[in-house]
TIMI-2910 file (N, C-alpha, C, CB; in pm, 1 decimal, decimal comma, always signed):
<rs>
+----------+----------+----------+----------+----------+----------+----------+----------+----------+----------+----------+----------+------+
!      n_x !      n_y !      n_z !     ca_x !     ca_y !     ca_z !      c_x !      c_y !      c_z !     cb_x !     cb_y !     cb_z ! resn !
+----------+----------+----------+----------+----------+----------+----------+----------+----------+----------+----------+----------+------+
!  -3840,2 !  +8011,8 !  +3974,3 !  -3823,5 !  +8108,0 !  +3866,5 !  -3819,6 !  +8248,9 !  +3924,9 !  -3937,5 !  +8094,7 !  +3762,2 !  Unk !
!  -3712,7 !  +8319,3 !  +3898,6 !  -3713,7 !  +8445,9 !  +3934,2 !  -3784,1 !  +8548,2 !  +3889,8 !  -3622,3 !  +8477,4 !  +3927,1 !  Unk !
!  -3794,7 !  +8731,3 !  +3931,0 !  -3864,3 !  +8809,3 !  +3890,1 !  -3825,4 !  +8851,2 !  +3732,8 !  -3863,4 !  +8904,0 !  +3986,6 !  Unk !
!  -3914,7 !  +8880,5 !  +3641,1 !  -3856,0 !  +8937,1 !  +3525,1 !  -3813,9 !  +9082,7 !  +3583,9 !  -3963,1 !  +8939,1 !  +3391,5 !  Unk !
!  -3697,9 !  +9100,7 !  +3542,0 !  -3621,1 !  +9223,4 !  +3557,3 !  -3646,2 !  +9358,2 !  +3527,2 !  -3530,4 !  +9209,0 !  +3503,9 !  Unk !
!  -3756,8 !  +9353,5 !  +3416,5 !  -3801,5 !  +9464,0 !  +3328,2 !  -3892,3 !  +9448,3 !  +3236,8 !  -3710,8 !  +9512,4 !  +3264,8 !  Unk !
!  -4044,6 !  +9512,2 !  +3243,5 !  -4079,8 !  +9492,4 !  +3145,5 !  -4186,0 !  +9618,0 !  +3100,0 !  -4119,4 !  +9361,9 !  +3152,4 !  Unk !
!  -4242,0 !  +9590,0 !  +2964,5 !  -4293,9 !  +9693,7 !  +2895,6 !  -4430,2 !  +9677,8 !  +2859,4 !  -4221,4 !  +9717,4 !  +2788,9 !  Unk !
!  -4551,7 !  +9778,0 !  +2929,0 !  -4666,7 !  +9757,6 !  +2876,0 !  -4724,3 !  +9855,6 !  +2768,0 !  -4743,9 !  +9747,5 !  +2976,8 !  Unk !
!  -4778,8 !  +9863,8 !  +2697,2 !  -4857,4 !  +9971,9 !  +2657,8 !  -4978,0 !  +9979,9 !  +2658,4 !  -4839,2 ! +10000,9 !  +2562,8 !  Unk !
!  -5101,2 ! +10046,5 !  +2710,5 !  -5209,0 ! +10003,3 !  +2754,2 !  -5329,5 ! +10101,7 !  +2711,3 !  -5190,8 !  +9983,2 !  +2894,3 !  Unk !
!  -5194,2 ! +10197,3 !  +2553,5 !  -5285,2 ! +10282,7 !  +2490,5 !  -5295,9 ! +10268,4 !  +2349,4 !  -5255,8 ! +10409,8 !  +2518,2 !  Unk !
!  -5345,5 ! +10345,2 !  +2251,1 !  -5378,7 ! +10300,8 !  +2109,7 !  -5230,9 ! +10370,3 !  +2081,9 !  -5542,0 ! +10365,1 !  +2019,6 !  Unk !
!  -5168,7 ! +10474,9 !  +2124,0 !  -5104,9 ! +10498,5 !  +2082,8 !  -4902,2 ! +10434,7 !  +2049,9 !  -5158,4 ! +10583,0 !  +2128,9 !  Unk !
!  -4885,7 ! +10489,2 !  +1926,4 !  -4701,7 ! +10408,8 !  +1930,9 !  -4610,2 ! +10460,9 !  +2015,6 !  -4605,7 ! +10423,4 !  +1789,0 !  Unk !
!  -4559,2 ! +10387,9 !  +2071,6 !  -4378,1 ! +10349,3 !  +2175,7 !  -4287,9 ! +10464,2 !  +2110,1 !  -4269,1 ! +10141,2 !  +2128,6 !  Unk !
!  -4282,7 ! +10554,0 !  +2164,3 !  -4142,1 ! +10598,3 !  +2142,2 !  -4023,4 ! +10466,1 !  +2158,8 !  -4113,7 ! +10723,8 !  +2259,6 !  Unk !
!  -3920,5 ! +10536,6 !  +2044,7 !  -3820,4 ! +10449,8 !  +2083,0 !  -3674,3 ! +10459,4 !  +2131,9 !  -3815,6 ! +10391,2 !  +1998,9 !  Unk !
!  -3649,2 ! +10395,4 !  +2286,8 !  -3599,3 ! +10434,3 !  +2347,7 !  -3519,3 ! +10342,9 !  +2432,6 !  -3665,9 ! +10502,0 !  +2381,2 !  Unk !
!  -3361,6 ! +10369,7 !  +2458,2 !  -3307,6 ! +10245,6 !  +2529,1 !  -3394,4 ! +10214,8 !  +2662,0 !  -3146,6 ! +10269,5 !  +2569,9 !  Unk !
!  -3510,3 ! +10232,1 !  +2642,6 !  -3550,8 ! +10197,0 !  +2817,6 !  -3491,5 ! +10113,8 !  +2911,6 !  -3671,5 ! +10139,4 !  +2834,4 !  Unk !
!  -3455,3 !  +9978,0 !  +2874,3 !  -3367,6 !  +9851,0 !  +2964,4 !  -3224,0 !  +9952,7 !  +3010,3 !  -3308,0 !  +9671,8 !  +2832,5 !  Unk !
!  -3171,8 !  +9991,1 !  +2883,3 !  -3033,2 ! +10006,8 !  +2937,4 !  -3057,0 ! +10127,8 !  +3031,5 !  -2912,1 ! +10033,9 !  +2817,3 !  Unk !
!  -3152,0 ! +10233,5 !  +3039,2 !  -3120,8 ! +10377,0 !  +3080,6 !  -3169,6 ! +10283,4 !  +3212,5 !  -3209,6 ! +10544,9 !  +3009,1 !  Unk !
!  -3288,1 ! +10226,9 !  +3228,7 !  -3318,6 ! +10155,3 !  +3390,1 !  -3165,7 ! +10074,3 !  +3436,1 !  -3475,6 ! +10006,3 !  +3378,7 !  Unk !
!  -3110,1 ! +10050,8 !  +3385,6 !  -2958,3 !  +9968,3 !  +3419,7 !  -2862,8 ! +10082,3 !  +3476,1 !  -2873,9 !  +9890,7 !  +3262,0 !  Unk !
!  -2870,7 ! +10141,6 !  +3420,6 !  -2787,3 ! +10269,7 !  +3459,7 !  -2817,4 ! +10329,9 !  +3530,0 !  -2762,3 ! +10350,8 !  +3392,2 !  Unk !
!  -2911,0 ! +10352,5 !  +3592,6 !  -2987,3 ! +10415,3 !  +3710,8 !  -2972,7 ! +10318,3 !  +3798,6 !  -3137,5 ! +10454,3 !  +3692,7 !  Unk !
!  -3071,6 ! +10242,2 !  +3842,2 !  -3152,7 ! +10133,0 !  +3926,5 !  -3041,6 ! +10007,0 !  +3931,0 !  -3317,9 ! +10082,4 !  +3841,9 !  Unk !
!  -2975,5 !  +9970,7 !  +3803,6 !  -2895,2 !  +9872,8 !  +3813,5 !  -2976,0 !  +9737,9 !  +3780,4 !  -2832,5 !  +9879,3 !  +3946,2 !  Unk !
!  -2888,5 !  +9622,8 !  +3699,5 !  -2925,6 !  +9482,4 !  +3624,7 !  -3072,4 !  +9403,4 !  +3735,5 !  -2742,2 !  +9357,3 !  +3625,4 !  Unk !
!  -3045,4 !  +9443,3 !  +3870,9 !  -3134,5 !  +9315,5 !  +3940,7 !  -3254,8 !  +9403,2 !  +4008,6 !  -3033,9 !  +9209,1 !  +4078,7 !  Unk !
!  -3257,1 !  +9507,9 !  +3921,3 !  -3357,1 !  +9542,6 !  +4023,7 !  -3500,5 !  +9537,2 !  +3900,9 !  -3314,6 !  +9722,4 !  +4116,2 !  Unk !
!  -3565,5 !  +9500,5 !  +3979,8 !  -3701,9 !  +9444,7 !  +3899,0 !  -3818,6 !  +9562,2 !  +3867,7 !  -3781,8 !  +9319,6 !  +4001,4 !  Unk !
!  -3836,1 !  +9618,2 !  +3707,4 !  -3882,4 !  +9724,0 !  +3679,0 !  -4065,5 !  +9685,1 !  +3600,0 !  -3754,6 !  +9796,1 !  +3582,2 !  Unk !
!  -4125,9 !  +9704,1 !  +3638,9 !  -4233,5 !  +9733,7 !  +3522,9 !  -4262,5 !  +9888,2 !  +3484,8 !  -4376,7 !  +9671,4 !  +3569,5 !  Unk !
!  -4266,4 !  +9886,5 !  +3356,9 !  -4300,4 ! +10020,2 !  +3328,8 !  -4460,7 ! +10014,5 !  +3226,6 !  -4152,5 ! +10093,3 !  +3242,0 !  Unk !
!  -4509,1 ! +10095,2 !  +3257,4 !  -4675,4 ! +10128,7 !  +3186,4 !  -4663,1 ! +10219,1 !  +3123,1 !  -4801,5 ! +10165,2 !  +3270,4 !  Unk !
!  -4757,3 ! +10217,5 !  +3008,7 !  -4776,9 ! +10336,1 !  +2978,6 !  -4921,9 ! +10314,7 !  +2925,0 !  -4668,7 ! +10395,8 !  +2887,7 !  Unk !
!  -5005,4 ! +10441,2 !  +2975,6 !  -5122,0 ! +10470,6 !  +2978,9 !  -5173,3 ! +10588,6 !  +2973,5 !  -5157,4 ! +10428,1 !  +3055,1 !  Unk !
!  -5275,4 ! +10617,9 !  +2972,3 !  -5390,3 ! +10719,2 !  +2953,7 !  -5433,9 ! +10810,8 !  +3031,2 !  -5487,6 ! +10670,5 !  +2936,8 !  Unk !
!  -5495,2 ! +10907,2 !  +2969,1 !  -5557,0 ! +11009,7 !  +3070,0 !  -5644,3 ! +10947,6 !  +3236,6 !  -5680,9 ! +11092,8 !  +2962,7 !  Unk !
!  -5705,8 ! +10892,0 !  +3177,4 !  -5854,8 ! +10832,9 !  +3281,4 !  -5748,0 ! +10772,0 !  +3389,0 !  -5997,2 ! +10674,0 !  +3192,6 !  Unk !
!  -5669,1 ! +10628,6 !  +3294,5 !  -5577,6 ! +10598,3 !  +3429,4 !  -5495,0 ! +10642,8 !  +3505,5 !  -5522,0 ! +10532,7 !  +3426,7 !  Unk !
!  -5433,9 ! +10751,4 !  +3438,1 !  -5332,5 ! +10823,8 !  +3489,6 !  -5407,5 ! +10922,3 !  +3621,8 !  -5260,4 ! +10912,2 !  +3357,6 !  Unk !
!  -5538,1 ! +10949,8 !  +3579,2 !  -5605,6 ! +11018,2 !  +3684,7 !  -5621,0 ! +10933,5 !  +3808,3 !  -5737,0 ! +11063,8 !  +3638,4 !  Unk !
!  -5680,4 ! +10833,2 !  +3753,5 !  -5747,0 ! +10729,6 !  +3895,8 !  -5633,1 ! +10717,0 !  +3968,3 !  -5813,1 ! +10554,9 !  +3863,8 !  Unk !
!  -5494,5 ! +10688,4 !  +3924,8 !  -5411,9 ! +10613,3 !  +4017,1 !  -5350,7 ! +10771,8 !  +4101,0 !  -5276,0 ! +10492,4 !  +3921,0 !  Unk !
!  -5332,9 ! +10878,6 !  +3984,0 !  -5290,1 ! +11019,0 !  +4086,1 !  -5412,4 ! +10971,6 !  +4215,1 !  -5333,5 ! +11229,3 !  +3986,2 !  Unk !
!  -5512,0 ! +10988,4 !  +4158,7 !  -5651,0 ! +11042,7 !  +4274,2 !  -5642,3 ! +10943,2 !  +4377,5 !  -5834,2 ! +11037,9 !  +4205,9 !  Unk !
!  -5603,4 ! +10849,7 !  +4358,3 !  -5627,4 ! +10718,1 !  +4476,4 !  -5460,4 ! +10724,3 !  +4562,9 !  -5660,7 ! +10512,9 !  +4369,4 !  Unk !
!  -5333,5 ! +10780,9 !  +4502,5 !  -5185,0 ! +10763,3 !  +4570,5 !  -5139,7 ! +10860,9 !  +4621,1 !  -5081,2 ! +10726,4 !  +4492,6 !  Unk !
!  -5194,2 ! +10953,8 !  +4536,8 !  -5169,9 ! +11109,8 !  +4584,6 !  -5241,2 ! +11241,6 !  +4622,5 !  -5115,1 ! +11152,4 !  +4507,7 !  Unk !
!  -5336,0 ! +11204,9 !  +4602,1 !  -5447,3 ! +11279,8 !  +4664,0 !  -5478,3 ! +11361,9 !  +4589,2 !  -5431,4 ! +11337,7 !  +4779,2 !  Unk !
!  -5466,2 ! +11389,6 !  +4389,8 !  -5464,3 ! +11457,7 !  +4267,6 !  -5568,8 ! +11430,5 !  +4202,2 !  -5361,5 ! +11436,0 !  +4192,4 !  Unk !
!  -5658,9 ! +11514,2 !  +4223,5 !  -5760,4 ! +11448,5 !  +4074,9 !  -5744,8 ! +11484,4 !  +3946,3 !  -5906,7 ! +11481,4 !  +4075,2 !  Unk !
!  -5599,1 ! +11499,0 !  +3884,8 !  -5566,1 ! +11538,6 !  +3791,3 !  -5435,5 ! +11462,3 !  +3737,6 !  -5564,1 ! +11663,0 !  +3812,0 !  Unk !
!  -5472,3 ! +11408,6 !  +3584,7 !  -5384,9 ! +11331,9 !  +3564,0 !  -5228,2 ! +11320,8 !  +3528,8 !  -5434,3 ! +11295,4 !  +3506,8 !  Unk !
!  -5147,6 ! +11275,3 !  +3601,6 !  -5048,9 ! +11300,0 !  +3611,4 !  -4894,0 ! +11262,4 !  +3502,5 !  -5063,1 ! +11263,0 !  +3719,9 !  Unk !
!  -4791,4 ! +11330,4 !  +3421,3 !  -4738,7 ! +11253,6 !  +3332,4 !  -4649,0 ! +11145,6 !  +3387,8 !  -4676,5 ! +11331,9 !  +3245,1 !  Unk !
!  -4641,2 ! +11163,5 !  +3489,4 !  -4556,7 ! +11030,5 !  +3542,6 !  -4553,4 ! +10960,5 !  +3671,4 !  -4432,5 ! +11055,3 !  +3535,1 !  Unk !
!  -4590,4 ! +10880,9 !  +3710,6 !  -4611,8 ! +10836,0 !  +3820,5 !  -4519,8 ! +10673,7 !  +3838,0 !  -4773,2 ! +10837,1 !  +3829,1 !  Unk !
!  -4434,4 ! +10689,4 !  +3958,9 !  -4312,6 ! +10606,1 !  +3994,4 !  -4426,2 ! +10540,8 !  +4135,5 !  -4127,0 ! +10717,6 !  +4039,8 !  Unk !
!  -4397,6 ! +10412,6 !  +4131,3 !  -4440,4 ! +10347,6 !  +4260,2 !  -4306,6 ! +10263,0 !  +4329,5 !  -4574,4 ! +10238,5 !  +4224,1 !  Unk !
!  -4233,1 ! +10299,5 !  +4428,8 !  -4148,7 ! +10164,1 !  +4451,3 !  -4227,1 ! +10061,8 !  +4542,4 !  -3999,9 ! +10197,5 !  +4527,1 !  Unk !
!  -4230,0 !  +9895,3 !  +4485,3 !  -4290,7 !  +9821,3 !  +4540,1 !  -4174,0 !  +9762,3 !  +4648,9 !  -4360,4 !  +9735,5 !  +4441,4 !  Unk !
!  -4083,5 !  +9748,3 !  +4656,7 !  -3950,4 !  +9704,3 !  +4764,8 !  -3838,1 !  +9779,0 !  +4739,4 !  -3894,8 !  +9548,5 !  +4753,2 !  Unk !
!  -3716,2 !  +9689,4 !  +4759,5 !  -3572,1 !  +9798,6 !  +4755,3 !  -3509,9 !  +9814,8 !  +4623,6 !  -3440,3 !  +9742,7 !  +4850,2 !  Unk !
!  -3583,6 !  +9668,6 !  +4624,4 !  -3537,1 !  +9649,1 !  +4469,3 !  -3617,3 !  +9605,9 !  +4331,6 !  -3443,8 !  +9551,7 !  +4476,3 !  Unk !
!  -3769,4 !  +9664,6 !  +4395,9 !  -3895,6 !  +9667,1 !  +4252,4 !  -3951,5 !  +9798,4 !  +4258,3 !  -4047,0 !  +9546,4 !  +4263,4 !  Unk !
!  -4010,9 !  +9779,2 !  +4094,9 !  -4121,0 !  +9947,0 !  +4112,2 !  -4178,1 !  +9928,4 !  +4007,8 !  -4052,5 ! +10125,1 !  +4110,6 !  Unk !
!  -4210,6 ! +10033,1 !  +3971,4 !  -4324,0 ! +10040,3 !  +3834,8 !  -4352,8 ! +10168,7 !  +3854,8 !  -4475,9 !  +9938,8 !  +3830,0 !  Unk !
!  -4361,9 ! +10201,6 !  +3717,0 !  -4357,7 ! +10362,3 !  +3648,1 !  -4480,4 ! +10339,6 !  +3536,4 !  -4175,1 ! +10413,9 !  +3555,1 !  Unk !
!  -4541,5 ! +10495,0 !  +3550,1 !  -4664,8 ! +10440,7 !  +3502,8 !  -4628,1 ! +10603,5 !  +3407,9 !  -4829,7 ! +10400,1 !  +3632,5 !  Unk !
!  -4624,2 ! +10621,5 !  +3279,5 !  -4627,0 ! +10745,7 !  +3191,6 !  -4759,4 ! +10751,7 !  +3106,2 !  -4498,3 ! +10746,5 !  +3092,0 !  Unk !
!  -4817,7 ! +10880,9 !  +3124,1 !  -4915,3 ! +10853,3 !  +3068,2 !  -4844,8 ! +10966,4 !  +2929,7 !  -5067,9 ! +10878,3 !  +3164,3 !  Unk !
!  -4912,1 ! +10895,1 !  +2767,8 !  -4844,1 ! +10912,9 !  +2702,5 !  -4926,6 ! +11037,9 !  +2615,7 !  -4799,5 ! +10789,6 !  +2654,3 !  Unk !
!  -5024,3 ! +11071,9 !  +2625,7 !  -5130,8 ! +11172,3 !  +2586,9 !  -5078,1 ! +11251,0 !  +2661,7 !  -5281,2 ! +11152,2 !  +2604,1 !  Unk !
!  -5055,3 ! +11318,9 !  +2803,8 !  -5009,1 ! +11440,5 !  +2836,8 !  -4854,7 ! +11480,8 !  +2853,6 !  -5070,5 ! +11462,7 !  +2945,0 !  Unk !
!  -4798,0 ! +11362,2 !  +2807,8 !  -4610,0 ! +11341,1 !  +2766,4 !  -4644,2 ! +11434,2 !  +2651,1 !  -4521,3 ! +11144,3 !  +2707,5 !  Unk !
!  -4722,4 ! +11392,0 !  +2532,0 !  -4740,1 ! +11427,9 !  +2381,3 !  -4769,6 ! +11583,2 !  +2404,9 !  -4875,5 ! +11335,9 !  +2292,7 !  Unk !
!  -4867,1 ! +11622,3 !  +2476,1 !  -4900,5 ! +11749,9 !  +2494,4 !  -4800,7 ! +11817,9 !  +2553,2 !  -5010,0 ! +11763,6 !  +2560,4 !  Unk !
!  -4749,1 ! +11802,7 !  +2681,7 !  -4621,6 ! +11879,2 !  +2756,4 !  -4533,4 ! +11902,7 !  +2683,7 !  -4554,3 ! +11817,5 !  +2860,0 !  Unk !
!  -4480,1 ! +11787,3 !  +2600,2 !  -4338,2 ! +11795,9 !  +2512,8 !  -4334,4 ! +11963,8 !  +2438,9 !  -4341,5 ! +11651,0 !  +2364,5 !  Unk !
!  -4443,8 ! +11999,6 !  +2393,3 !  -4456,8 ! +12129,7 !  +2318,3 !  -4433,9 ! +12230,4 !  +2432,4 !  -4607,2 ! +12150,4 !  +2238,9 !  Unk !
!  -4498,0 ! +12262,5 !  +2541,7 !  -4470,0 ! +12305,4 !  +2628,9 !  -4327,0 ! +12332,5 !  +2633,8 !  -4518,8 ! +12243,2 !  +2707,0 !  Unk !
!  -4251,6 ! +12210,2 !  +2718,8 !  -4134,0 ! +12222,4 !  +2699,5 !  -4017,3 ! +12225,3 !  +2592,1 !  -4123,1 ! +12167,3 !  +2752,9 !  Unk !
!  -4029,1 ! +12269,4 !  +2477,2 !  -3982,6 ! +12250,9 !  +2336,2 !  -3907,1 ! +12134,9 !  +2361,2 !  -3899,0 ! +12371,9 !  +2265,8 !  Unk !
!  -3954,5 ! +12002,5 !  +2356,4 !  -3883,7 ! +11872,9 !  +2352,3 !  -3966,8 ! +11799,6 !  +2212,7 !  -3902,3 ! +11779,3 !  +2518,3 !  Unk !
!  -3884,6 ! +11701,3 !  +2166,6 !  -3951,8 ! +11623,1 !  +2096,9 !  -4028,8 ! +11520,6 !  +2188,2 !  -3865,1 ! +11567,0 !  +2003,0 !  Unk !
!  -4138,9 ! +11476,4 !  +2158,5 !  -4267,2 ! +11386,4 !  +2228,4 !  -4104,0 ! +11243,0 !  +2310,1 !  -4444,0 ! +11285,2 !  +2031,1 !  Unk !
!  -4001,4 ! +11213,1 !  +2196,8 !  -3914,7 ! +11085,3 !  +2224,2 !  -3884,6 ! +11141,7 !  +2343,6 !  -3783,8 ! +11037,8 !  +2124,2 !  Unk !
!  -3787,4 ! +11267,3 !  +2341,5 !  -3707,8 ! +11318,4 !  +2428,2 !  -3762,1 ! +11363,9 !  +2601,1 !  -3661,8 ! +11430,6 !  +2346,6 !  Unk !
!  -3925,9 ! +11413,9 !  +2545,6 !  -3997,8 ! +11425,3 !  +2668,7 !  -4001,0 ! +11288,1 !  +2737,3 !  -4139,8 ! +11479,4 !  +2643,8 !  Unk !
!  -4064,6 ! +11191,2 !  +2653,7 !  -4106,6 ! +11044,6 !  +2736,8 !  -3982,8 ! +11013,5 !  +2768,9 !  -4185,0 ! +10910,3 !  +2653,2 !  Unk !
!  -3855,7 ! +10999,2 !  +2725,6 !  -3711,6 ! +11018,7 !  +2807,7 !  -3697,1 ! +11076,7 !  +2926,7 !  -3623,4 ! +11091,4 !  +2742,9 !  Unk !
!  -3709,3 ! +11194,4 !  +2942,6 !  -3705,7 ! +11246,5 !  +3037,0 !  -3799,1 ! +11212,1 !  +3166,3 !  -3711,2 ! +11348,8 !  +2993,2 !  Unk !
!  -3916,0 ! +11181,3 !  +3146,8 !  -4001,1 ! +11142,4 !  +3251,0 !  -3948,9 ! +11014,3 !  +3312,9 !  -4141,4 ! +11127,2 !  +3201,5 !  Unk !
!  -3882,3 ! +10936,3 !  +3202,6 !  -3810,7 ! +10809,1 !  +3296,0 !  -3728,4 ! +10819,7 !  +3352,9 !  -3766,7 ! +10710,1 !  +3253,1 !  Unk !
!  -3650,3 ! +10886,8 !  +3308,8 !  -3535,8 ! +10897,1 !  +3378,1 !  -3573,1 ! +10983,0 !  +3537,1 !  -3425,6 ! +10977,7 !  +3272,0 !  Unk !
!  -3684,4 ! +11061,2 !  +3498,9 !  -3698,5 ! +11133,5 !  +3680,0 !  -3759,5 ! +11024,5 !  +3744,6 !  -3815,7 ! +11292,5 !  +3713,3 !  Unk !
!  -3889,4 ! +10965,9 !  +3661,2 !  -3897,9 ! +10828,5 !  +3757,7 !  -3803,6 ! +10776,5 !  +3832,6 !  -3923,1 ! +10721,7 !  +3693,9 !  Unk !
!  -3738,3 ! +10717,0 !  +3737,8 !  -3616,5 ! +10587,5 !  +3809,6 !  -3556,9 ! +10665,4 !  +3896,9 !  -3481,1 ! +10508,9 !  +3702,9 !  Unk !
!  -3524,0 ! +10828,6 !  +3917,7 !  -3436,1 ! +10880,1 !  +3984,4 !  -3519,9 ! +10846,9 !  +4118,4 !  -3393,9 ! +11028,5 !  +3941,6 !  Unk !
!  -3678,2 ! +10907,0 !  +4154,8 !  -3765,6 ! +10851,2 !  +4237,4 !  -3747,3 ! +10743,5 !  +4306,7 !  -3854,5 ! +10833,7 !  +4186,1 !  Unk !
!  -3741,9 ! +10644,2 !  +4216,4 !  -3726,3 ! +10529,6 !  +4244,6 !  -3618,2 ! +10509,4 !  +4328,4 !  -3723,3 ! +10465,3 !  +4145,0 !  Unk !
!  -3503,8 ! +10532,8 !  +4342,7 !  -3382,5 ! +10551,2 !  +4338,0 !  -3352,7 ! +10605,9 !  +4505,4 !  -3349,2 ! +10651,2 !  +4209,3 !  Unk !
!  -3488,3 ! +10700,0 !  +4513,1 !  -3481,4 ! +10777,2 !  +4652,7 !  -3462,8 ! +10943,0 !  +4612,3 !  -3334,4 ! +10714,8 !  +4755,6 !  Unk !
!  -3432,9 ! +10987,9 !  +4522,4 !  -3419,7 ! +11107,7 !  +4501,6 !  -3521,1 ! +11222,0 !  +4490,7 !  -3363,5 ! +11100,8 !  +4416,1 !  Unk !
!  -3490,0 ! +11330,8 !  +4570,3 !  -3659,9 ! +11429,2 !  +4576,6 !  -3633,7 ! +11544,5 !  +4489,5 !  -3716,5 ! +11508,0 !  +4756,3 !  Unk !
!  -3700,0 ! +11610,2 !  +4443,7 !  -3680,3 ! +11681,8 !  +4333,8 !  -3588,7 ! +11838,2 !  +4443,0 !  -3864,4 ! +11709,1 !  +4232,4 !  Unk !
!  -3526,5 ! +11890,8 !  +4308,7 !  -3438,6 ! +11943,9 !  +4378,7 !  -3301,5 ! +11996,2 !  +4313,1 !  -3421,1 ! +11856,2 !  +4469,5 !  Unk !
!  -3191,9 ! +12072,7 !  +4371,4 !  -3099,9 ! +12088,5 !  +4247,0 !  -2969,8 ! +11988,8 !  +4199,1 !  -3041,4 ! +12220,0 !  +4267,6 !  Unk !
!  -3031,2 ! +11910,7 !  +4284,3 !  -2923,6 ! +11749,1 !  +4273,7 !  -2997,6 ! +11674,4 !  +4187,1 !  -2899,4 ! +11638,9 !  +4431,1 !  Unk !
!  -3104,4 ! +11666,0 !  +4195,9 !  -3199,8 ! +11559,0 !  +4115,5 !  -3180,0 ! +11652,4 !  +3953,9 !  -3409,2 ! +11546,9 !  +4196,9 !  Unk !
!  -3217,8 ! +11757,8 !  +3961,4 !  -3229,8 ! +11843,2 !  +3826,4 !  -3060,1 ! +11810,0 !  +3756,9 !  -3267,6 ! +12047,8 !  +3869,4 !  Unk !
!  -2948,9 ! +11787,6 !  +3827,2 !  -2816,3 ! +11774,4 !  +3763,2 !  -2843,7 ! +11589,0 !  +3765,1 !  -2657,0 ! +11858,5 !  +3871,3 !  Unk !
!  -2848,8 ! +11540,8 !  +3833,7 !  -2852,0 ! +11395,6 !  +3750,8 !  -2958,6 ! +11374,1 !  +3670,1 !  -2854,1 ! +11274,8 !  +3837,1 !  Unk !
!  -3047,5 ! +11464,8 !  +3615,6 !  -3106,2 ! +11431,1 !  +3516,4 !  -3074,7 ! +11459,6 !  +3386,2 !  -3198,7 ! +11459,2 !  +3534,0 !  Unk !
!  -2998,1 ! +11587,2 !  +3369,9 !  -2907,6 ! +11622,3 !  +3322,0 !  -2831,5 ! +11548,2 !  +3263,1 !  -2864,7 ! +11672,4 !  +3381,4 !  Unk !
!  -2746,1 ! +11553,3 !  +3358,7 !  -2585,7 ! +11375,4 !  +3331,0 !  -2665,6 ! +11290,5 !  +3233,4 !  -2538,9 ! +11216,1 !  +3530,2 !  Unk !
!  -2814,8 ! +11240,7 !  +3295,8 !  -2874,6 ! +11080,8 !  +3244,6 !  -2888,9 ! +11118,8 !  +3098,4 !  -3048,5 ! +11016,0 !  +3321,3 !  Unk !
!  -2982,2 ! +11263,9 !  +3068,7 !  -3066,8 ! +11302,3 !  +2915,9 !  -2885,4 ! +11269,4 !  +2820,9 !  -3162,4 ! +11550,3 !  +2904,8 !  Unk !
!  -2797,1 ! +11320,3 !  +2883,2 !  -2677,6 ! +11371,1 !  +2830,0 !  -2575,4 ! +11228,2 !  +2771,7 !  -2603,4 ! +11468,3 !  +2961,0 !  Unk !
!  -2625,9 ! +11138,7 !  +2866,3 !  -2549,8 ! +11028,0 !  +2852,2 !  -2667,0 ! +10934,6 !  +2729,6 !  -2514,7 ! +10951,7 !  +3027,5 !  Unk !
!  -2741,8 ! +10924,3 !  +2773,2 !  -2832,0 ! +10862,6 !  +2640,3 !  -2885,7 ! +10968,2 !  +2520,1 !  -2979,1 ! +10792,0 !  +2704,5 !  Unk !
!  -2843,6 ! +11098,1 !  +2499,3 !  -2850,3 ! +11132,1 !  +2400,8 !  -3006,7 ! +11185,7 !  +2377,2 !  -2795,6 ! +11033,5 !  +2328,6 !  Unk !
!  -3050,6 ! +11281,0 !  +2493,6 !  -3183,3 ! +11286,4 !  +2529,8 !  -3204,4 ! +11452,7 !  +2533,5 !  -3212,2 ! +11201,1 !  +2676,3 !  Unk !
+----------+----------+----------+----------+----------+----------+----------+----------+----------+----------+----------+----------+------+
</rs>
């Protein structure tokens, strides 16, 4: 039995934005590459910054690639909710956006003015 391709946790009280997640990871990353995505909380979002990155502060998005062709993205959805105002986004459009820089991560891409235009293209193409 093979890897599931993609899948979706939520691991807070709070509701899912709703969002092509499968297809926008297809369009990035492509059909075979094997995705988990999380979404979680302040506390966790801290522990895993503090233990991967050396942050004791919790982070809104955190991309892990596990091989060439797995990963897992971890959004924490309490400081998505808060930032979004920050950035005048709607809370949907913010948690959009954080995936899509994930997967770009994922992908190999470092932030930058190439990464900032394919994120662009991505918000633009899904309507973000």
């Amino acid at each position: 039995m093979g890897e599931i391709p993609f899948s979706i946790t939520n691991k807070t009280n709070g509701k899912l934005t709703r969002l092509p997640f499968e297809r926008i990871k297809e369009r990035i990353l492509g059909k075979k590459y094997s995705l988990s995505l999380v979404f979680i909380g302040n506390t966790r979002s801290q522990t895993l910054n503090r233990k991967y990155r050396k942050k004791n502060t919790p982070a809104n998005v955190l991309a892990f690639p596990l091989s060439k062709t797995s990963g897992e993205i971890f959004i924490n959805l309490n400081r998505a909710e808060r930032e979004s105002k920050q950035f005048d986004m709607s809370k949907r459009v913010f948690v959009g956006y954080l995936f899509i820089h994930a997967l770009l991560h994922l992908k190999g891409r470092r932030h930058g003015s190439k990464m900032k235009s394919e994120e662009r293209k991505m918000r633009t193409v899904f309507n973000l």
